[in-house]
C-alpha positions in Angstrom: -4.0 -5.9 1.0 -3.5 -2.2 1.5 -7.0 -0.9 0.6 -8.2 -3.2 3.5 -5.7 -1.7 5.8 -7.0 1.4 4.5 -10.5 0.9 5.5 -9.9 -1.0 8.4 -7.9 2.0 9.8 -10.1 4.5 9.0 -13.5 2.4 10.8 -10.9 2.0 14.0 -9.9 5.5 14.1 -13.7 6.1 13.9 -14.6 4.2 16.3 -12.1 5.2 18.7 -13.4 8.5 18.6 -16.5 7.5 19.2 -15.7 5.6 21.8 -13.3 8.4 23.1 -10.6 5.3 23.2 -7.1 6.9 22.0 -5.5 3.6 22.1 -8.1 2.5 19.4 -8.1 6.0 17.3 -4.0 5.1 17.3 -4.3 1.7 16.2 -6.3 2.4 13.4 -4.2 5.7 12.6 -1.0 2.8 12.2 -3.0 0.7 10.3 -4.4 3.2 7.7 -0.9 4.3 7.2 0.4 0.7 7.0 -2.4 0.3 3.9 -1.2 3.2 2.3 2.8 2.0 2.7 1.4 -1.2 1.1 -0.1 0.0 -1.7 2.6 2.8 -2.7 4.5 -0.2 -2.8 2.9 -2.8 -4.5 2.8 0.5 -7.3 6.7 1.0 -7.2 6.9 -2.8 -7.5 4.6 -2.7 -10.7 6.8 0.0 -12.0 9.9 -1.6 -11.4 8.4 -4.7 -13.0 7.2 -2.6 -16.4 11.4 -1.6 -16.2 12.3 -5.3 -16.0 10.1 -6.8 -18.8 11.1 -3.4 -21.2 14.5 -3.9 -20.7 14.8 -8.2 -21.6 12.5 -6.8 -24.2 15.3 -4.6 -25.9 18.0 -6.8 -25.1 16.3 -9.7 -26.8 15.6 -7.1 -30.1 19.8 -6.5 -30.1 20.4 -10.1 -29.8 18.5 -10.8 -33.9 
């Protein structure tokens, strides 16, 4: 669930400055970025998906 990463990340690194705890503010830094890897991918997986499904598609079409 990268939006959850996403948020959760952004509430530590907020919090961590709050606090004035860079260990935290880093944490949540990874983890934001972590969110965002997750859902770049889960979009190049969808994509790559669309590719499969268009492509048995056409082959089936040749094979009438």
């Amino acid at each position: 669930m990268g939006w959850l990463d996403k948020i959760m990340g952004r509430g530590k690194k907020a919090a961590g400055d709050a606090m004035n705890r860079p260990g935290m503010r880093e944490e949540g830094r990874h983890q934001e970025a972590a969110g965002m890897a997750d859902e770049r991918a889960s979009e190049h997986e969808d994509v790559a998906q669309a590719e499969r499904q268009r492509e048995a598609t056409e082959r089936a079409e040749q094979d009438m």
